[in-house]
C-alpha positions in Angstrom: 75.3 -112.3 -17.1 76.8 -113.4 -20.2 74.6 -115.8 -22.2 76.1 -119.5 -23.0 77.6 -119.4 -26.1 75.6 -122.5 -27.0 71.8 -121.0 -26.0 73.3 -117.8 -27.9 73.7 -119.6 -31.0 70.4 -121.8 -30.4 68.5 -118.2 -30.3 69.8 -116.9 -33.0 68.6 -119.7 -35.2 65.2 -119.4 -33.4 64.5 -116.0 -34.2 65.8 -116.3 -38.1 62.9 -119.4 -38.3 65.4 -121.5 -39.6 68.7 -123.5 -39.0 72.0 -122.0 -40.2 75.1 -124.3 -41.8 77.4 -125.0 -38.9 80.2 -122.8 -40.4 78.0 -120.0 -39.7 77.1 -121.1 -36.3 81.1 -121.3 -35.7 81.7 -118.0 -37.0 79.3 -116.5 -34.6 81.2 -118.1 -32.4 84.7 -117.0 -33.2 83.4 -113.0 -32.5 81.8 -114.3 -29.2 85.0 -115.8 -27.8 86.5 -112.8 -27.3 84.3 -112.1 -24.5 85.6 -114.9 -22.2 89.0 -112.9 -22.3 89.6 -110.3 -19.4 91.3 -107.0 -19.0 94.3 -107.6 -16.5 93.3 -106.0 -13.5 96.5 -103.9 -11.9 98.0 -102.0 -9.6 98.9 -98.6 -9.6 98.1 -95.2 -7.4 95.2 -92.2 -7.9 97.0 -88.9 -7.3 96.1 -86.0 -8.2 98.7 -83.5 -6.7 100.8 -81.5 -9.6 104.1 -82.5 -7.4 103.8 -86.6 -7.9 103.8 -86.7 -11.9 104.0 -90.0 -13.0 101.3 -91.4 -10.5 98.6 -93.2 -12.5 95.4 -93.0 -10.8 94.2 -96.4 -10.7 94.4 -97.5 -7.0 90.6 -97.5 -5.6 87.5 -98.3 -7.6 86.2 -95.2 -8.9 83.2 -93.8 -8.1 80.4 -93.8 -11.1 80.2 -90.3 -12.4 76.8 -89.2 -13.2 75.0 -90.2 -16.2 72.3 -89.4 -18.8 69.2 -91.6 -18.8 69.8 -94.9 -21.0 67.5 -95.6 -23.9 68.5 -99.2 -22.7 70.5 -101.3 -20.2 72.1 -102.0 -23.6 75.0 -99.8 -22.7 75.2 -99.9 -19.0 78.0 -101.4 -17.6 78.8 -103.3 -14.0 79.5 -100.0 -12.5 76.7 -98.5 -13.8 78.3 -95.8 -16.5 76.3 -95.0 -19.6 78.1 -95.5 -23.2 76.9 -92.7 -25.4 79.5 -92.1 -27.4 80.8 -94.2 -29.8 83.7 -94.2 -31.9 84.1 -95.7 -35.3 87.0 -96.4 -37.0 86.7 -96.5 -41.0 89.9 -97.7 -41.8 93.5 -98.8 -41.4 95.0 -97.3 -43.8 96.6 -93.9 -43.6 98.6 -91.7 -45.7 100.9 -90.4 -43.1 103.2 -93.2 -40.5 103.1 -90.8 -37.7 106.1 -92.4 -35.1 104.0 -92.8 -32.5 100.9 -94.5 -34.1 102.5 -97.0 -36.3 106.0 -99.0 -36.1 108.8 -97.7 -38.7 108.5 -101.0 -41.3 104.3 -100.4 -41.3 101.7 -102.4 -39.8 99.7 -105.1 -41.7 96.2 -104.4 -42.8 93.5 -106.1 -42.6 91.8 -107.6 -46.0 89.6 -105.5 -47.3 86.7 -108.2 -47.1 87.1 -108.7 -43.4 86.6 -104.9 -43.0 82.9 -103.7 -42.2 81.2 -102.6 -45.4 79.4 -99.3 -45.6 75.8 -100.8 -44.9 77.3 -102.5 -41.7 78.9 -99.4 -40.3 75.4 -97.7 -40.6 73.6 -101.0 -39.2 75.7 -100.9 -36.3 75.7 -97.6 -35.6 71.9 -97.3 -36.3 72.3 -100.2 -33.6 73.8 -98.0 -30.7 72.1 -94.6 -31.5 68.7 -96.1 -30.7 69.8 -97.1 -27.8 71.0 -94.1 -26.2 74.1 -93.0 -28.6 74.5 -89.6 -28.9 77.6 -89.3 -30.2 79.5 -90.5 -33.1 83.6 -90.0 -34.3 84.7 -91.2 -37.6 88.3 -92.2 -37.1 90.7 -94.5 -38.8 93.7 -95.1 -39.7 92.9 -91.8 -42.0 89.0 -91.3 -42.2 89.3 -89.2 -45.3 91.1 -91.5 -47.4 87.8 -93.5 -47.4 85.8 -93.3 -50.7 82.4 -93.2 -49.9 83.4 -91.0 -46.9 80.4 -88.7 -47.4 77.8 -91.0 -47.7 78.3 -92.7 -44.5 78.2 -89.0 -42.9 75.4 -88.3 -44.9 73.7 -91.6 -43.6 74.7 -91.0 -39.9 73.8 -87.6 -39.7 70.1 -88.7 -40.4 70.1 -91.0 -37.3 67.2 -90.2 -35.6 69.2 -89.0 -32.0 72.2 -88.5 -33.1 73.5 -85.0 -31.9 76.8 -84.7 -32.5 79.1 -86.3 -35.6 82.6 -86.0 -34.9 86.0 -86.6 -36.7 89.8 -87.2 -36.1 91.8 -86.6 -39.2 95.2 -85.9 -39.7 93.9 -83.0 -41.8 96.3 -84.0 -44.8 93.6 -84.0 -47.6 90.7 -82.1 -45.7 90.5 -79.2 -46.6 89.0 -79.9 -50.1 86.5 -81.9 -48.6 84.9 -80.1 -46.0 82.2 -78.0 -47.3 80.7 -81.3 -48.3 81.4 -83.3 -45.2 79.7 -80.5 -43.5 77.0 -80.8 -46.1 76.3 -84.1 -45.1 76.3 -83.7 -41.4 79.7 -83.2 -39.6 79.8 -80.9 -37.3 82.8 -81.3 -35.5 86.1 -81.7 -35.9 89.5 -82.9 -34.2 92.9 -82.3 -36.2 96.3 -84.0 -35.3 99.0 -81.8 -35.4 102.5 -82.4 -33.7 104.2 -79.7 -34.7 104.1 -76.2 -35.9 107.8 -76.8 -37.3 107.2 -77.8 -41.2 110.6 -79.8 -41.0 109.7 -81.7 -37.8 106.4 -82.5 -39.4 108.0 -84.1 -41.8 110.6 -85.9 -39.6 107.4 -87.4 -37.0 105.2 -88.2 -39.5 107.4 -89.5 -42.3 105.5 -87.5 -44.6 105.3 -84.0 -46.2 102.0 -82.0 -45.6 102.8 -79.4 -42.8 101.4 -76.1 -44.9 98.2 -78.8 -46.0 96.8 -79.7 -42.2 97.5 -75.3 -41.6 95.0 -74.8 -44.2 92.4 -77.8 -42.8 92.9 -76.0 -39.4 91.8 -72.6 -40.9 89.7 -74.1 -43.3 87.2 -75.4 -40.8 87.0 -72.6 -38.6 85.9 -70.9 -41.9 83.1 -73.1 -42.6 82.2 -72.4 -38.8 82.2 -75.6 -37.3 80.7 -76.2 -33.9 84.2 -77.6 -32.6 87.8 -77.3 -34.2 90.5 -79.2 -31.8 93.5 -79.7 -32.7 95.6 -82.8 -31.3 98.8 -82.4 -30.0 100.7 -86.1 -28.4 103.8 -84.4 -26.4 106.6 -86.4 -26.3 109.8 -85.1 -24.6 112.7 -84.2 -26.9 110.6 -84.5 -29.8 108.3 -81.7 -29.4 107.9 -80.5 -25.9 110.2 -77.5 -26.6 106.4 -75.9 -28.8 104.1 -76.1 -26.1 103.6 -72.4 -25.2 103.9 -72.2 -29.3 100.5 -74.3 -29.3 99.3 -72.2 -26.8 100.1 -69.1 -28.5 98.2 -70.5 -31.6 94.7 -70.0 -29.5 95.3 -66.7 -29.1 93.5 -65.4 -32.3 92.1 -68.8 -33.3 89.0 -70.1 -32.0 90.3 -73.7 -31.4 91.0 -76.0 -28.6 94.4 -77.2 -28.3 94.6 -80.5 -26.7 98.1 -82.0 -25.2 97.9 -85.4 -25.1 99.8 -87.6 -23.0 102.1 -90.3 -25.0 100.6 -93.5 -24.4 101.7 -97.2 -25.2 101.1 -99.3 -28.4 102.4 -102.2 -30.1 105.1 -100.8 -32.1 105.4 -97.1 -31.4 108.6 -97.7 -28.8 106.8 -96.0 -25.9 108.8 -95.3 -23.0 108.3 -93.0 -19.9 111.2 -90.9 -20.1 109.6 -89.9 -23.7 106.1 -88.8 -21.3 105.2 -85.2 -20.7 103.5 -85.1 -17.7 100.6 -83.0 -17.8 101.4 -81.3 -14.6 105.3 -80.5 -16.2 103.3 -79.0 -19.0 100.6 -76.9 -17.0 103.8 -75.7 -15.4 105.0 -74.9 -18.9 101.7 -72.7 -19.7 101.6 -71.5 -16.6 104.8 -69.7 -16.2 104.1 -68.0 -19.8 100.9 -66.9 -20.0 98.5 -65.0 -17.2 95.0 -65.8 -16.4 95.1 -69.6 -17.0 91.7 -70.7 -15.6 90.2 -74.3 -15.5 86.7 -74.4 -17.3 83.6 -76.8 -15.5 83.8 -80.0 -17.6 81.2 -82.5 -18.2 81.2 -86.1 -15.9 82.5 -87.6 -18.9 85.3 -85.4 -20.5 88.1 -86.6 -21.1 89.8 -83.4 -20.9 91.3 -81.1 -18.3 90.1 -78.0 -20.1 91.1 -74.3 -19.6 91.0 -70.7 -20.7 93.1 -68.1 -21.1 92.6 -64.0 -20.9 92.6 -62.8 -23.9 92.5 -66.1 -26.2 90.2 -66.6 -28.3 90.3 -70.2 -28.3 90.6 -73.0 -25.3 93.6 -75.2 -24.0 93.0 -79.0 -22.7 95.1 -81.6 -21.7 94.4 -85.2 -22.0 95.9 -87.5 -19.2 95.9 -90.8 -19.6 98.3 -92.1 -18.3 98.8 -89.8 -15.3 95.6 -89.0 -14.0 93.1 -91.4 -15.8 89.6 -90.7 -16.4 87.9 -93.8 -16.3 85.1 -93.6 -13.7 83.5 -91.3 -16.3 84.0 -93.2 -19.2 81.3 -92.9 -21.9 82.9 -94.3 -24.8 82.9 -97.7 -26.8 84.7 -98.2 -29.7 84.1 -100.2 -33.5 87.5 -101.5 -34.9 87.7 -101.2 -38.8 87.2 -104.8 -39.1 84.0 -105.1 -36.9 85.5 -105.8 -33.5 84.1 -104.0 -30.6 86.4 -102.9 -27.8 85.1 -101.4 -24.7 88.5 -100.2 -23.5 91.0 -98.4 -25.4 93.8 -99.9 -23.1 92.5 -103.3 -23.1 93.8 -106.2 -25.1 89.5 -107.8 -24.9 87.5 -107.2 -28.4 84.3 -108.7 -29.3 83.2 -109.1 -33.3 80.2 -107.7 -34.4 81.4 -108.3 -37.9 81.0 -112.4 -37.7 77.2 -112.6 -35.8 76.5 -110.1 -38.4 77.5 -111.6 -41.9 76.1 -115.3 -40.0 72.6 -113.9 -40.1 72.3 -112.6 -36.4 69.5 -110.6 -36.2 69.4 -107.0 -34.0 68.3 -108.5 -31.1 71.2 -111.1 -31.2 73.8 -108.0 -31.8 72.1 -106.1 -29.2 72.9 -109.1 -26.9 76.0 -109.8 -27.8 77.1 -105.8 -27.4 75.3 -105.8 -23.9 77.2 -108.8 -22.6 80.5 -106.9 -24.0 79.9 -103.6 -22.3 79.1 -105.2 -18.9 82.4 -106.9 -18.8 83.9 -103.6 -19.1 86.5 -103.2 -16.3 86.6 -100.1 -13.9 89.6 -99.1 -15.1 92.8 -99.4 -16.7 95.9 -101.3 -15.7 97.6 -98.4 -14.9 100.6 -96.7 -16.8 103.5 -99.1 -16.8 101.5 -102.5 -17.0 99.9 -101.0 -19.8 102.9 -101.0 -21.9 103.6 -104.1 -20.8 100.0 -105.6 -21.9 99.6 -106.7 -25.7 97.4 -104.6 -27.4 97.0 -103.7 -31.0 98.7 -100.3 -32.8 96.9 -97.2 -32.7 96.7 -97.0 -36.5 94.2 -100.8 -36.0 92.3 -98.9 -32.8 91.6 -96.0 -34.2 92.1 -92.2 -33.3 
């Protein structure tokens, strides 16, 4: 149960030995507001069968998928799923305006000073990993445009726990960086890339850079890093025509190619007729290539994953908004400017930055996170109230 907002703030002061100004008692209060806000609970139907497409598999609540011991009840939610993975999102800013991330006229950013400062990401994150985080991805906006990008690797990788250190990047200005970033700790890696058609690259992303995210891609399976995916949101008529060209692309390269499912945003005009289904583009993979075969995957993937004879690398398809994923859901994730949202498709957040820069000590944050996670619903609202829900754009979530 949530603590009182009131008691919350009277603890706090108690454990600092000392009364704090009232402006920082109501800043405290401003990032615990957010957790009197709910998900909207929907309607929608959990179908699994290739011939229904659009179902969103949200009907019943789903059972709890299996999960690893927790270092606390920290990150234990209602229905009893573990959060050890957490994403963390370094900034807004990016140096591509991808169509379905960001709206055409930009998005505005968030002051600079309201963003979380290097020592806070690594307080925070120091937070979760002794408490049962295992797994940490640096996303943004564009993680690499971030100065002191290698330090906070540097700092994270030395988390005592921490197993796996993880990055989405559009792969624009990677390359050049990566022997370092490796240096300092990252060991895997997740590349967007839309399109193998330099033109089209340049036409969904409102940038140039096509030939610069090839050489990331190859770049990092150089250096020999534990994962390489590479990210691909299908969207018909846009790029749905390269699918088996993706899949082709695995043959001699030892990456995962992962088709995401176009999902809603403020601002990035989703609609359904622009959604690929995932079973329309099995059916794709499936009609060009012999010896597909589905892989076991973990409780907690996200991923349909698959392999194919003769490929060196693995296919995987991510569908959210057909057949969701959530009773395995391990994941929280840390909003550039300190907010913590438990759901990716819910509208809730929670700030960690304001308890933090009004003196909270770990044990308040540790509080406040708990009472955050346990108000995590069992699932999403399902497909079409989704993108009719107010949430932020994908370039403020993060990757």
């Amino acid at each position: 149960m949530m603590m009182p907002l009131r008691c919350l703030s009277e603890l706090a002061r108690r454990r600092r030995g000392c009364c704090r100004p009232d402006h920082a008692v109501d800043a405290m209060r401003t990032g615990l507001q957010c957790l009197m806000s709910t998900c909207s609970s929907t309607k929608a139907t959990d179908n699994h069968s290739f011939s229904n497409t659009y179902a969103t598999s949200c009907a019943n609540l789903p059972e709890v998928a299996p999960s690893e011991a927790p270092l606390s009840d920290m990150l234990v939610d209602s229905f009893g799923r573990f959060h050890n993975y957490l994403r963390i999102s370094l900034t807004e800013r990016c140096n591509l305006r991808c169509q379905y991330c960001m709206p055409a006229e930009g998005v505005e950013l968030t002051p600079s000073a309201e963003l979380l400062s290097h020592d806070e990401i690594i307080r925070v994150a120091d937070l979760f990993v002794t408490s049962g985080v295992d797994k940490i991805r640096l996303t943004g906006g564009e993680p690499t445009i971030r100065k002191d990008i290698e330090d906070i690797c540097l700092h994270l990788s030395g988390l005592k726990g921490l197993k796996t250190l993880a990055m989405t990047t559009n792969g624009l200005v990677l390359s050049k960086k990566l022997p370092r970033l490796k240096e300092c700790g990252l060991n895997a890696l997740n590349i967007s890339l839309d399109t193998l058609v330099p033109a089209k690259f340049e036409f969904m992303t409102r940038r140039k850079g096509h030939s610069r995210v090839m050489e990331s891609i190859d770049a990092a399976i150089e250096l020999g890093f534990q994962s390489v995916k590479v990210n691909c949101v299908v969207m018909r008529g846009m790029n749905d025509d390269e699918i088996c060209d993706f899949v082709e692309m695995t043959r001699d390269k030892p990456v995962n190619v992962r088709f995401i499912e176009f999902m809603p945003f403020d601002g990035n005009v989703w609609n359904v007729k622009k959604l690929v289904p995932y079973a329309e583009i099995m059916d794709k993979v499936r009609q060009r290539f012999n010896g597909v075969e589905r892989l076991q995957d973990h409780p907690s993937e996200t991923a349909k994953n698959f392999k194919i004879d003769g490929h060196a690398g693995t296919i995987s398809f991510i569908t959210s908004m057909t057949q969701h994923f959530c009773a395995g859901c391990n994941r929280l994730r840390l909003l550039a400017d300190g907010n913590l949202k438990v759901c990716l498709f819910g509208p809730s957040e929670v700030s960690l930055r304001e308890p933090i820069r009004a003196g909270v000590d770990d044990a308040g944050l540790r509080e406040i996170i708990s009472a955050a996670v346990k108000r995590k619903k069992a699932k999403h609202a399902g497909m079409f109230d989704i993108a009719k829900t107010a949430n932020r754009p994908m370039i403020h979530i993060g990757g």
